[in-house]
C-alpha positions, 0 to 999 in steps of 0.5 A: 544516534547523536555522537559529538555532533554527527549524524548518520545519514542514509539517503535513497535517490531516485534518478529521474527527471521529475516535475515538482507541481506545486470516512467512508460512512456506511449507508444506512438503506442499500435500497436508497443507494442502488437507485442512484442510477446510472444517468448520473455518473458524469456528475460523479466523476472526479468525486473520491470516497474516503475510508479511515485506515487502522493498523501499525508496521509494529506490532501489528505488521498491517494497515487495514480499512472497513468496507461493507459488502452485500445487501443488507451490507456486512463490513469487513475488514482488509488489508491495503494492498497497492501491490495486488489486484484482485479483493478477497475475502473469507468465504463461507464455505469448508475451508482451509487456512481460514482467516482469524475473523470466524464472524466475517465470512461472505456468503454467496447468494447465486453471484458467481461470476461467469468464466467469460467474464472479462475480470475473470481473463484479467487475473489470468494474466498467463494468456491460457485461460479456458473455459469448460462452458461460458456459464462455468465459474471463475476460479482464481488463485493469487500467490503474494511475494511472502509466498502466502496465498488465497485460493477461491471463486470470483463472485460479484456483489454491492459495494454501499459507497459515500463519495465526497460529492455527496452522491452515495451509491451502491455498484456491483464489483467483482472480488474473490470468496476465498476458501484456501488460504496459505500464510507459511511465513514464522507469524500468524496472519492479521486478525483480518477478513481479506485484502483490498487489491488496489493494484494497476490491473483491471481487477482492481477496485480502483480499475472497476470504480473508473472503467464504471465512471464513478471516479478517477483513476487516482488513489492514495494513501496516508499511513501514520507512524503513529497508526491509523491513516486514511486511504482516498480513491479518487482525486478531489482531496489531492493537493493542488501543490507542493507534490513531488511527482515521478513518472510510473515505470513503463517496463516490465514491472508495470503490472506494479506501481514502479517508479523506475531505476533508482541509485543508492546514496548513503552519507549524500555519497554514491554507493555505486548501486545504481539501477534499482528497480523499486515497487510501491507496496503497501501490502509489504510493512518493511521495506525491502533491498536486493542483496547488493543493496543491502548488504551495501547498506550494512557494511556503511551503518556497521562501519559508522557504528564501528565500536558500537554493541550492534549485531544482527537479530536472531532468525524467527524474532519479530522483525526478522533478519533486522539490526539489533542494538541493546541501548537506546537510539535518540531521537528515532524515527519511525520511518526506518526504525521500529523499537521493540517491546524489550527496547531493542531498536530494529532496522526496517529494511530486510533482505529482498533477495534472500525472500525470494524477491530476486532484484526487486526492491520493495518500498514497504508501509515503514518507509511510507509513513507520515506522508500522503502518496498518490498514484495517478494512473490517469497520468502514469506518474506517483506523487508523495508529500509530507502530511498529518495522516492522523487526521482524516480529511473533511469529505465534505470540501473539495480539492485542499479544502479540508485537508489538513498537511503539516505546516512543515511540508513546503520546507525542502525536507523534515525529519523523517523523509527528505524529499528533494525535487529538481530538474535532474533528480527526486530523494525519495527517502531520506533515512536519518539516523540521530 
């Protein structure tokens, strides 16, 4: 909002030394893919497979990308989740809390993964997983920070792939037939047949993908404001330049993709919350303080909106616990706000702690929006650039070629996100009110 010339402005600075370095297509015959054999995958490595994203933060609440699985192979669609490990999706069996999708079910064909089966001991991570008998099946249950949950079996299938080097290949990954499914939160869950788990455990498809040598250990993703995207696993379309990178934290939190501590600047002034512990996920569609951080960061919009018609949105409105205002915010930016369908202009940040996050800080799809992130797990370090994310890149060319970016993103920030490098601190998210 602009009166008599001031802006607003919330900044979230990252404390941290850093470096500023500077569609998927279906196969039309599984057989011809399964043939591609094994010998060839030191050709393959380094190659990225990329998959066209749908979805929105508001209304939908998801982003989500096609994948085929089987053979014949069967698409389905999942939501992109950086914040888990383990692909689900709907089985075919009597279930309960089943997905919307009653046409995209997976029927298993004698593919049950063995208990043994290291995959099987990764979603384990208690350290107390038994087997009644080698050959007994892996059971798994998975419980997300909405405190929704899938239960089921893990089982291992084809995944028909097209890489961007040209090699189409069809390996065997393991992922979960989901039967109980648990969605207690106010809304419905998304039309959706499942999630993709792209998380650091070598559960993950990422994780699979590399320990078979069939790609980097590097993935990414582009989600619009405007909806849609792209999700890339691999490093050929990562730019060569112009990335702000940070070191992945190294402590308890690096079972997540965790930048570390960051402090809290509102106005380009310290608020004096210093230490958050923040999470990349891309699972979450808002994004999420702890309670002295929020509560931080309303008291100084309130105070700069002082005389303002602002209150606090009702409980069980879609966003939930947001800021609402009954006129219209010029210029808002999809970063941070999201505007309703009665034209009330919400605020994207929720309250962490009182959803049971505890002191975590979660960097939701809203604050991710209209720039490219990338997560090297070969290099341990998290990487982000503004960039068209409506425009898929070119499969087809290597490295930057192809890859269409805005011709503002070498600028030092634009409108919706600063991004500020140095030799003593990254601004990884600038949120400006106009």
């Amino acid at each position: 909002m602009e009166e008599k010339g001031k802006s607003i402005t919330f900044l979230l600075f990252l404390v941290m030394f850093s470096t500023f370095q500077g569609c998927i297509s279906a196969a039309s015959q599984l057989s011809s893919i399964i043939k591609t054999t094994r010998s060839k995958t030191s050709n393959r490595i380094g190659s990225t497979t990329v998959f066209p994203v749908t979805g929105n933060v508001y209304p939908l609440g998801y982003y989500s990308v096609s994948l085929q699985i089987g053979n014949p192979p069967k698409t389905f669609d999942l939501d992109i989740d950086t914040g888990g490990d383990l692909t689900w999706v709907q089985c075919d069996a009597p279930c309960k809390g089943c997905t919307m999708p009653r046409n995209a079910l997976y029927n298993p064909k004698n593919n049950l993964v063995p208990c043994k089966d290291p995959v099987c001991y990764a979603i384990h991570s208690s350290g107390n997983h038994q087997c009644d008998s080698p050959t007994a099946q892996c059971d798994y249950e998975v419980e997300y920070a909405d405190h929704g949950s899938s239960l089921g079996v893990l089982v291992i299938d084809h995944f028909p792939l097209r890489l961007t080097n040209g090699s189409v290949l069809g390996p065997s990954l393991t992922f979960g037939c989901g039967y109980d499914q648990s969605n207690p939160g106010p809304n419905q869950p998304p039309p959706t047949a499942g999630v993709l788990g792209l998380g650091v455990g070598k559960a993950s498809i990422m994780s699979q993908l590399y320990s078979l040598g069939l790609t980097r250990n590097v993935l990414g993703h582009c989600l619009s404001g405007r909806g849609g995207g792209y999700l890339f696993l691999g490093d050929d379309i990562v730019p060569s330049s112009g990335i702000a990178w940070t070191p992945m934290s190294s402590s308890s939190l690096d079972t997540h993709y965790s930048s570390g501590p960051a402090e809290l600047f509102y106005g380009g002034k310290t608020t004096g919350i210093k230490g958050l512990q923040t999470i990349f996920d891309s699972g979450s569609s808002y994004t999420y303080f702890n309670s002295d951080a929020y509560k931080t960061t309303l008291d100084l919009i309130r105070k700069d909106l002082s005389g303002k018609q602002l209150k606090d949105a009702r409980a069980g409105t879609s966003p939930t616990n947001l800021l609402e205002r009954h006129e219209t915010f010029q210029n808002h930016k999809r970063s941070y706000l999201i505007v309703t369908g009665r034209g009330n202009v919400c605020l994207g940040i929720l309250n962490g702690t009182e959803v049971g996050l505890g002191n975590l800080n979660i960097i939701g799809d809203i604050s991710l929006q209209d720039k490219m992130v990338i997560y090297d797990n070969e290099k341990q370090q998290i990487g982000w650039v503004s960039s068209n994310c409506d425009r898929v890149p070119n499969v087809d060319s290597a490295s930057d070629k192809g890859f269409s970016r805005r011709s503002d993103a070498k600028r030092v920030y634009d409108t919706s996100l600063r991004l500020i490098a140095s030799a003593s601190a990254v601004i990884i998210h600038g949120l400006m009110l106009l």
